[in-house]
C-alpha positions as a printed Julia matrix, in Angstrom:
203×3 Matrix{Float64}:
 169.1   66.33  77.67
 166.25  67.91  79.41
 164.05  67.54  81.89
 160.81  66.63  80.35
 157.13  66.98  81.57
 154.02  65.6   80.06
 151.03  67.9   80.68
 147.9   66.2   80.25
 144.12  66.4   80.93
 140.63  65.75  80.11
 139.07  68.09  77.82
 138.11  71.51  79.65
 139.91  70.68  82.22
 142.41  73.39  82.3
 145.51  72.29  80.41
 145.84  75.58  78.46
 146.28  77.89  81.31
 148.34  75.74  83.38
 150.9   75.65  80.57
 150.62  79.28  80.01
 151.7   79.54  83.86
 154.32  77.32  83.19
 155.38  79.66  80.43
 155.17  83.12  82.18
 157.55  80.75  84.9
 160.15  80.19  82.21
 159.45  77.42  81.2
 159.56  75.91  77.73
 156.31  74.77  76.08
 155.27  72.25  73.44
 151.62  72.25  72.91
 150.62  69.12  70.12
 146.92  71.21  69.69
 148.84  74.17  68.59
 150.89  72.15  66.81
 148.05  70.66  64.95
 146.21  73.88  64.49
 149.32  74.97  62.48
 149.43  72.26  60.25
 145.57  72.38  59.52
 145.49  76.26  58.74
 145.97  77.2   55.31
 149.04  75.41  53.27
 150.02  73.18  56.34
 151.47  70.05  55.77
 148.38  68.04  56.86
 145.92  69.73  54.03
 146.45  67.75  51.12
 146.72  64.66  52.82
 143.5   65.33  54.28
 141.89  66.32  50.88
 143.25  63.7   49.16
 141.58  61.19  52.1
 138.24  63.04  52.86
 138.06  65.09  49.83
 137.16  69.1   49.79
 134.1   68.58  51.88
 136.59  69.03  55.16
 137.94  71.76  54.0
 136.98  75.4   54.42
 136.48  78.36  52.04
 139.95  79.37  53.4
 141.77  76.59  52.36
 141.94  75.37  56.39
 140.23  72.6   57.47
 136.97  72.97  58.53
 137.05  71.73  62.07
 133.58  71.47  62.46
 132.82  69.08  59.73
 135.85  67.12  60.34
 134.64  66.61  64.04
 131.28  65.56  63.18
 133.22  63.04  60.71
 135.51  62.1   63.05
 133.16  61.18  65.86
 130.28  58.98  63.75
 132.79  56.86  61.96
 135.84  55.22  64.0
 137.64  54.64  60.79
 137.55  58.02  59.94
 139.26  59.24  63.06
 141.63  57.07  62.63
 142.73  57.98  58.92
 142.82  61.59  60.49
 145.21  60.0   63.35
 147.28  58.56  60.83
 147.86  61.68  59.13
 148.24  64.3   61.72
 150.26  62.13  64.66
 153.02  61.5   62.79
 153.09  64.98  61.72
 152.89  66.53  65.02
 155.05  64.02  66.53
 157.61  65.06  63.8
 157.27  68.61  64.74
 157.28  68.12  68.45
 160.68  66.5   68.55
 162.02  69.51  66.12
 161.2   72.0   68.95
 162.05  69.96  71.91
 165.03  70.46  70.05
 165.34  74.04  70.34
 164.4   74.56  74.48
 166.63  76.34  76.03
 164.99  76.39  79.43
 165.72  74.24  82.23
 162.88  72.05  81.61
 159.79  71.58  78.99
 156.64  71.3   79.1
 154.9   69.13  76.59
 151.32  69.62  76.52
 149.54  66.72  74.74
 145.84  66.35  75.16
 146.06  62.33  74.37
 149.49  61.78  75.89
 148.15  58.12  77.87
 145.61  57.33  75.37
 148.2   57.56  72.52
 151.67  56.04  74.29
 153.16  57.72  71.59
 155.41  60.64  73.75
 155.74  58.57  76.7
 159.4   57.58  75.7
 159.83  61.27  75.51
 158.83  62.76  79.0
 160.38  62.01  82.32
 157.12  62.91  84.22
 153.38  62.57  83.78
 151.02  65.82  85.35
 147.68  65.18  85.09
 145.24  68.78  85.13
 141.91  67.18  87.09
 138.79  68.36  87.81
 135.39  67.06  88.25
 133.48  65.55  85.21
 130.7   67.88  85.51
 133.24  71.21  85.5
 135.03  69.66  82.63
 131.58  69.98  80.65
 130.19  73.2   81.51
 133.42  74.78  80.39
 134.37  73.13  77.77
 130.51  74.12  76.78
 131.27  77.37  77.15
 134.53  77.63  76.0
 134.0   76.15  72.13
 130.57  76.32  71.77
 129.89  72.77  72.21
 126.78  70.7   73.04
 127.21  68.74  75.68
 126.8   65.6   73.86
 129.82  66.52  71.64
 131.78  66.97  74.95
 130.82  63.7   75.92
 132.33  62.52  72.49
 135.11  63.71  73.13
 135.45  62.43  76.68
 134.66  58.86  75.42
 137.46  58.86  73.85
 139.92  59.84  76.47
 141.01  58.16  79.12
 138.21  57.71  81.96
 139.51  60.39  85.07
 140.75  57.79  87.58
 143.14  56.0   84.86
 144.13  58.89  84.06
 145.6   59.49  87.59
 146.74  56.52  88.1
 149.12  56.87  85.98
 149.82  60.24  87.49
 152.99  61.63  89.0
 152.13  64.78  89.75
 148.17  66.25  89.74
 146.9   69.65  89.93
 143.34  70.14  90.85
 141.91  72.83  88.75
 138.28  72.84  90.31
 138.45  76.97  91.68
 139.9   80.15  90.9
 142.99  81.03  89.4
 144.88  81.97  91.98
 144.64  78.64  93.19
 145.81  76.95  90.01
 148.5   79.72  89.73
 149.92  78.81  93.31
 149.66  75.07  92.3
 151.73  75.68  89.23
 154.56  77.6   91.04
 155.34  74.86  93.6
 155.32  72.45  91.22
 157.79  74.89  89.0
 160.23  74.9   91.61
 159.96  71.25  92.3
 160.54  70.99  88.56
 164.03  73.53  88.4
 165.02  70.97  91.49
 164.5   67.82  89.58
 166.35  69.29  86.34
 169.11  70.79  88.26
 170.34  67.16  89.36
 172.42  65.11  87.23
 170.41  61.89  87.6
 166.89  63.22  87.08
């Protein structure tokens, strides 16, 4: 048994470089988007079950699905999001637990975009971190970042936790509203705090 930490964050908040800190630390990392990129792409386990519930018009030339008509699905019809959650979570929950599995570092991160909104990997993880920055910063990157309007941000944002549940239910927090460096230096003393807590018997 591990020590386990749940990595989570409003959209464009920062989640993906923190983790990649974590990683260039030596730490191991489970990322559920990456996960669910992989079984989207071409011949992933999610594909047919997606054709067979939202037929080829989701699915690219490629044989992937086709993100962008799946999120414009997705986010005018509730019931189609949660067909798509009913098919992917259990897939990516599936695969999650197979690498946890495999970590040989001291402890793991587990990066999972809906971790609070979900429940599901909270009997997994031993601590919550919450990635936080201001509303506004979370939308001009995310903007920038995937080539989103800001209304689709906002979509996306409506259906995560609002910012001060989210750390509420925080254990640890890492303000990601500057440069780098700063979340860099943030990251490392919570990395050592982390090789402290998994290095004890009882964490």
């Amino acid at each position: 048994m591990i020590l386990i930490i749940g990595l989570t964050g409003g959209i464009g908040s920062g989640k993906t470089k923190a983790a990649d800190i974590f990683k260039q630390l030596g730490a191991g990392i489970i990322d559920a988007d990456q996960i669910a990129h992989e079984l989207t792409r071409p011949d992933g386990k999610a594909i047919d079950p997606i054709r067979k519930m939202f037929g080829d018009g989701v699915i690219g030339e490629d044989g992937s699905m086709n993100r962008v008509a799946m999120r414009k699905l997705a986010f005018s019809d509730t019931t189609a999001r949660h067909k798509l959650e009913s098919i992917l979570h259990p897939l990516i929950y599936q695969e999650t637990q197979r690498q946890l599995s495999r970590i040989q570092s001291e402890y793991a991160v587990l990066v999972v975009p809906l971790l609070l909104e979900t429940g599901n990997y909270l009997q997994l993880i031993n601590r919550i971190l919450v990635i936080d920055c201001p509303e506004s910063l979370q939308i001009s990157r995310a903007m920038q970042r995937s080539k989103l309007s800001e209304q689709a941000v906002r979509d996306v944002m409506a259906i995560q936790c609002a910012r001060d549940e989210r750390l509420a239910q925080a254990n640890d927090v890492i303000v990601n509203d500057s440069s780098e460096e700063h979340l860099q230096q943030q990251v490392q003393k919570l990395h050592q705090i982390y090789l402290d807590f998994a290095r004890k018997p009882d964490f």
